[in-house]
C-alpha positions in Angstrom: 136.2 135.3 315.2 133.8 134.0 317.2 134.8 130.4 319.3 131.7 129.0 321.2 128.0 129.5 320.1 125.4 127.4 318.9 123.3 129.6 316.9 122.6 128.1 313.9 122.9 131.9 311.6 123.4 132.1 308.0 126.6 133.5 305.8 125.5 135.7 302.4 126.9 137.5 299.9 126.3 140.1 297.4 129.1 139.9 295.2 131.9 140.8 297.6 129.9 139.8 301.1 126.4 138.6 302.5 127.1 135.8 304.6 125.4 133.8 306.9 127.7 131.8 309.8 127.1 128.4 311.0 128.9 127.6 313.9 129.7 124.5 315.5 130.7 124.0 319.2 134.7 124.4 319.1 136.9 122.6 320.8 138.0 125.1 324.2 141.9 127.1 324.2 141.5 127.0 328.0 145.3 126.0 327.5 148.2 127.6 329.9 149.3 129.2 327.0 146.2 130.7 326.2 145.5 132.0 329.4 148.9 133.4 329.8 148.4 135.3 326.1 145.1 136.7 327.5 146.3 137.8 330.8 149.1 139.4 328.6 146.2 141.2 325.8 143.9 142.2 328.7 146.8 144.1 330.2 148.0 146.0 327.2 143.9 146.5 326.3 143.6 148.3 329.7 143.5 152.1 329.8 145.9 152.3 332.1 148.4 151.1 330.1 150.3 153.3 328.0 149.3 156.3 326.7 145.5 157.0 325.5 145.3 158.3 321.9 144.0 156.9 318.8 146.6 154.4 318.7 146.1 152.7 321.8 144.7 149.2 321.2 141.6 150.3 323.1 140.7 152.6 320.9 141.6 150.9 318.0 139.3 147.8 319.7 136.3 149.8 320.2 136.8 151.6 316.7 136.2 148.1 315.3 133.2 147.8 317.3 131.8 150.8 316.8 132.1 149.7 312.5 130.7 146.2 313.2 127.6 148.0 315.1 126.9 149.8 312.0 127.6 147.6 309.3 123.8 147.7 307.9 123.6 151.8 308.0 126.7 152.3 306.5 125.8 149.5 303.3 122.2 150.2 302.8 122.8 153.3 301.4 124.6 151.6 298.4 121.5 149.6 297.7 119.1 152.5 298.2 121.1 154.5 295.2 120.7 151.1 293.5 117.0 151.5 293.7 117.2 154.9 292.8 119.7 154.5 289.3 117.0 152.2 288.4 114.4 155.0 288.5 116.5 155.8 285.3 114.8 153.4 283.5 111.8 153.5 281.2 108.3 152.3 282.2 108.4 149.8 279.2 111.7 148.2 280.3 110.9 148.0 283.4 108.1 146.1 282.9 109.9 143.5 280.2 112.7 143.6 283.1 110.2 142.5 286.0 108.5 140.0 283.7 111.5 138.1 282.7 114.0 138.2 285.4 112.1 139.5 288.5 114.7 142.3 288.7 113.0 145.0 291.3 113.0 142.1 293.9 116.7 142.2 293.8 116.9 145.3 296.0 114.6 143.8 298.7 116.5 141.1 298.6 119.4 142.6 299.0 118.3 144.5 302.3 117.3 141.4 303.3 120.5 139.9 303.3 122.0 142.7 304.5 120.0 142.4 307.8 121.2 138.5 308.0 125.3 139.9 307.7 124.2 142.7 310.3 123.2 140.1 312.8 126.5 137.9 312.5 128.1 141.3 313.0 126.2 141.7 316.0 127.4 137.9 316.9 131.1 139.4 316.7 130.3 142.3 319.0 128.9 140.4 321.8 131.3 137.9 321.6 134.0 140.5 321.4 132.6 142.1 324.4 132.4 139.0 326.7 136.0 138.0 325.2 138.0 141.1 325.8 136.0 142.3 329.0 134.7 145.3 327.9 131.4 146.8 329.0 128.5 147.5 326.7 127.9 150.9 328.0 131.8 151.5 327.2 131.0 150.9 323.5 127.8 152.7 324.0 129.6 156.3 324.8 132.4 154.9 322.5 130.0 155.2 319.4 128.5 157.9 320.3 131.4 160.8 321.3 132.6 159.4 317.7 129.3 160.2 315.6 129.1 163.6 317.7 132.6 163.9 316.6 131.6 163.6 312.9 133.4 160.0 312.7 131.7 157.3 310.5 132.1 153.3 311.2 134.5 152.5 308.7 133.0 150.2 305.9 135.8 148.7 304.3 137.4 147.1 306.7 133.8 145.0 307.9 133.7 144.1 304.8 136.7 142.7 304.0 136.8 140.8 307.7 133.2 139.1 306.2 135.7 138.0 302.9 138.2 137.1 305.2 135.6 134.3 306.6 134.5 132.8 303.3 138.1 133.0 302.5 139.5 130.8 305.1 136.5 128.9 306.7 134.0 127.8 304.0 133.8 125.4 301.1 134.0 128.1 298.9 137.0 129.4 299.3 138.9 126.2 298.8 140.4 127.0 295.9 141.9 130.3 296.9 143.3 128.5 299.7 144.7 125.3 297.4 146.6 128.2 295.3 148.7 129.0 298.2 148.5 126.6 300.9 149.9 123.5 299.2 153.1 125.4 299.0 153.8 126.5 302.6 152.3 123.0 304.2 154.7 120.4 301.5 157.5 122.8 302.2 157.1 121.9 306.4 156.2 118.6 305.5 160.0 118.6 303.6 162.0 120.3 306.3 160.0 118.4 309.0 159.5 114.5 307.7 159.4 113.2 311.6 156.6 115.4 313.0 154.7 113.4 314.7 158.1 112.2 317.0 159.5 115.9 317.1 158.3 118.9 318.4 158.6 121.8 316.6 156.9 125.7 317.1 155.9 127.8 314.6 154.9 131.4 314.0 153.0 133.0 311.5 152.5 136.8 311.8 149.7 138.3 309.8 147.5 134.8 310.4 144.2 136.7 309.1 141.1 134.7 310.4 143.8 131.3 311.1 142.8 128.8 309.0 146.3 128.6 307.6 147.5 128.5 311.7 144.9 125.4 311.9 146.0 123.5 308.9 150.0 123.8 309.7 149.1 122.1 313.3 147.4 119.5 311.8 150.3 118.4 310.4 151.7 117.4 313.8 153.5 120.8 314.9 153.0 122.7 318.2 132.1 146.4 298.1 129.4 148.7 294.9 126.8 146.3 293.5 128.0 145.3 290.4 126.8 142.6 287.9 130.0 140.7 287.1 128.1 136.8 288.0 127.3 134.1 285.9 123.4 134.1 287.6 121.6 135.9 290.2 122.1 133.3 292.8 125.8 133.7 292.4 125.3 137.2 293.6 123.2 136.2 296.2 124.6 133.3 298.1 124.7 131.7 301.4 128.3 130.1 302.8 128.4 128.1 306.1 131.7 128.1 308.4 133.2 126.9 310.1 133.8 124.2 307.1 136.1 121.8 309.2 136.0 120.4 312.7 138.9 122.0 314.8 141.0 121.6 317.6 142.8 124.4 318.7 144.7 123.1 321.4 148.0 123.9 319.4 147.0 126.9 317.9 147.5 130.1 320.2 146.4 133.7 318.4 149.0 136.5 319.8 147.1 139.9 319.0 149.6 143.1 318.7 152.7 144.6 316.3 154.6 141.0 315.4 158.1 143.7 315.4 157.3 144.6 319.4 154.9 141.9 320.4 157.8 139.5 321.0 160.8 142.1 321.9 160.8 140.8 325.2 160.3 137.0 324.7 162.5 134.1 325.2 161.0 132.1 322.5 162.6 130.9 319.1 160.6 129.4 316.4 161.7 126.6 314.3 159.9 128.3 311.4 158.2 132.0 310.1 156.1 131.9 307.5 154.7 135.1 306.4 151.7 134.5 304.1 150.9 137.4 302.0 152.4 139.7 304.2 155.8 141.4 303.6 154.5 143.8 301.7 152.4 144.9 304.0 155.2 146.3 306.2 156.1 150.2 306.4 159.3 149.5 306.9 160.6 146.1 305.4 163.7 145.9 307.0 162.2 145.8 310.3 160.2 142.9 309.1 163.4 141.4 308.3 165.5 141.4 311.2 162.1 140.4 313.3 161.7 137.1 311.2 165.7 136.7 312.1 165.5 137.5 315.7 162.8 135.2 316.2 164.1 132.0 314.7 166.3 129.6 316.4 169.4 128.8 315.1 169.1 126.6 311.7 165.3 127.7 311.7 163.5 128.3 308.6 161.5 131.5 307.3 158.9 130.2 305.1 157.4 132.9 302.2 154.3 133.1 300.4 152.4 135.7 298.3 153.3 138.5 296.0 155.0 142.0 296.1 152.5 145.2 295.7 153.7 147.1 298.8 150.3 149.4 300.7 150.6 152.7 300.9 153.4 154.5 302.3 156.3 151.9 302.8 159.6 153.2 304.1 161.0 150.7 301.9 160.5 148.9 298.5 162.7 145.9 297.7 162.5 144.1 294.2 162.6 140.6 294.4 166.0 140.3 293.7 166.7 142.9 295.7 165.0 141.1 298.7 167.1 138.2 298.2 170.5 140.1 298.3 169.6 141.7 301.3 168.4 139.2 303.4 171.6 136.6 302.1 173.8 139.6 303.3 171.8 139.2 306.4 172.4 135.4 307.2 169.9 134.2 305.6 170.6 130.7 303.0 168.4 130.2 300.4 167.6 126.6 299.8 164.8 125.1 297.0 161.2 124.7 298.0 158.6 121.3 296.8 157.0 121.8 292.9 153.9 122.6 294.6 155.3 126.1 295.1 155.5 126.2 291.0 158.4 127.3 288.6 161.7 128.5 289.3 161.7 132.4 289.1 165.5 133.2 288.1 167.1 129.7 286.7 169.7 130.8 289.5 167.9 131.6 292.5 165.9 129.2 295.1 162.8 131.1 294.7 159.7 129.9 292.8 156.3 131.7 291.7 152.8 130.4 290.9 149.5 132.1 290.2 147.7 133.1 293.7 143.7 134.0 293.4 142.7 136.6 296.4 139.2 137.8 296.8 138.3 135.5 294.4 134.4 133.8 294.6 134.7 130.5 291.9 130.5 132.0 290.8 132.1 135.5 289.5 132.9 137.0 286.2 136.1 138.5 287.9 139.6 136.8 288.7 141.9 138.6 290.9 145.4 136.9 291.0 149.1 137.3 291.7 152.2 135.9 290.6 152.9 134.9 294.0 156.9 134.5 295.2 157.8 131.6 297.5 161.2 130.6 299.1 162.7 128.7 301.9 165.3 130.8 303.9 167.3 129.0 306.5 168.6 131.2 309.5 
């Protein structure tokens, strides 16, 4: 997301996402490390490298782009056909329906705040631009060989990236993030009671928009428009982020495959934690011996989050399952802090709680998991 600005834009949301951003002026990642991992990113970015093809990270880059650039054309249609299922209606309760609750104003409204998410998208572009060195008359013939090839921005995913934000940098996702977080940072605080006199470095692949990165150093370590809201203005509300003041001096974001980005490194982590991840792999096994091959001897691998595999894994695991495999692998199971709630099997040294995701504390609509945790030691 984006690191230095100071516009002063707004975060809204229509149910899922209308926000408005407030940004304050961050702390810089000119670090070594950071410059090395961008030296590293603009190589593998460059067209040169590799084979060009849909997969090349590029593509996949400007792809992104090219979805951000049209986040308002591909979502006002969605409020247009709102408009136009309201046509539906009779004259007379219309009328009782514009008196009392002002309802044809929601749709101009709605546009409205539409426009205000477009421009934070348009925030992301620029800055994405400037960051990975890309030209603006690259995107430009980008965007359009892909709409002369008959390819649309892809909705979805903007969409969830705008959750993402609320999720992890507003006020308003706190409670998602005290469902889970608590958990993964008392466990660290367990394994690591002398962290302000030790060093220790930490990896967590999957780190969605970071805030979870940002919290674990600060402990001392290296859409449709449906009505399911309470009032009108909890469909239509305005979130500021970043929430928090940060430093980001410890916290350095790798960008790639976590399985290949590190096949050549050197470095061992002290602990993995993989927060709502593993079941996002295709092939869980690979995910597996990754997490091993990456922590030092004694290390600890760190879960979070619950099972419901995408679509088209190689492999599915029950939890039990999981837990046999990986103790054949090497892997000792030892008991994580309350905080991570009740034991799951009376036997076994993993717990489970309930974890909201997606959830907005103004809706009618909880979505939740009985999330897994555990504490493996390498």
């Amino acid at each position: 997301m984006s690191r230095t600005t100071e516009n002063m834009d707004q975060i809204f949301k229509i149910q899922q996402t209308y926000l408005t951003v407030q940004v304050d002026q961050l702390n810089s990642t000119n670090t070594p490390r950071a410059k090395d991992e961008k030296r590293r990113l603009l190589k593998e970015l460059s067209r040169a490298h590799g084979k060009w093809g849909d997969q090349h990270p590029r593509k996949k880059l400007l792809d992104a782009l090219f979805s951000y650039s049209r986040y308002f054309e591909r979502n006002i249609p969605d409020v247009n056909r709102w408009r136009q299922l309201y046509n539906h209606v009779s004259s007379k309760h219309k009328r009782l329906l514009d008196r009392t609750v002002s309802y044809t104003k929601k749709f101009d409204r709605a546009e409205s705040l539409l426009r205000q998410n477009h421009f934070l998208c348009e925030d992301v572009v620029n800055e994405a631009l400037s960051y990975y060195e890309i030209g603006r008359e690259e995107l430009r013939k980008h965007i359009a060989d892909a709409e002369k090839a008959g390819i649309v921005a892809d909705k979805m995913s903007v969409s969830q990236s705008l959750k993402h934000i609320g999720r992890d940098w507003t006020d308003d996702g706190v409670s998602e993030r005290d469902g889970a977080f608590p958990c993964i940072l008392d466990s660290i605080q367990s394994l690591f009671p002398n962290r302000q006199s030790s060093r220790y470095k930490v990896l967590l692949p999957g780190s969605g928009l970071g805030r979870l990165g940002y919290d674990v150093a600060a402990l001392g370590g290296s859409y449709g428009l449906r009505s399911l809201h309470i009032t009108t203005d909890d469909m239509f509300y305005q979130l500021s982020f970043p929430s928090m003041t940060m430093n980001n001096s410890n916290v350095i974001l790798v960008e790639g495959d976590f399985t290949t980005v590190f096949k050549d490194s050197k470095d061992k982590f002290d602990v993995v934690i993989t927060h709502f991840f593993i079941d996002t792999a295709r092939n869980l096994m690979s995910y597996f011996e990754t997490i091993s091959s990456l922590l030092a001897p004694g290390g600890y691998w760190i879960n979070f989050g619950p099972l419901l595999y995408g679509t088209g894994p190689w492999v599915q695991l029950a939890l039990d399952e999981i837990l046999t495999v990986t103790e054949d692998m090497g892997f000792q199971f030892v008991d994580g802090p309350e905080s991570c709630g009740s034991l799951t099997f009376p036997d076994k040294k993993v717990r489970n709680k309930e974890a909201a995701y997606g959830y907005s504390p103004r809706a009618l609509t909880k979505n939740a998991y009985h999330a897994q945790s555990w504490i493996a030691r390498r």
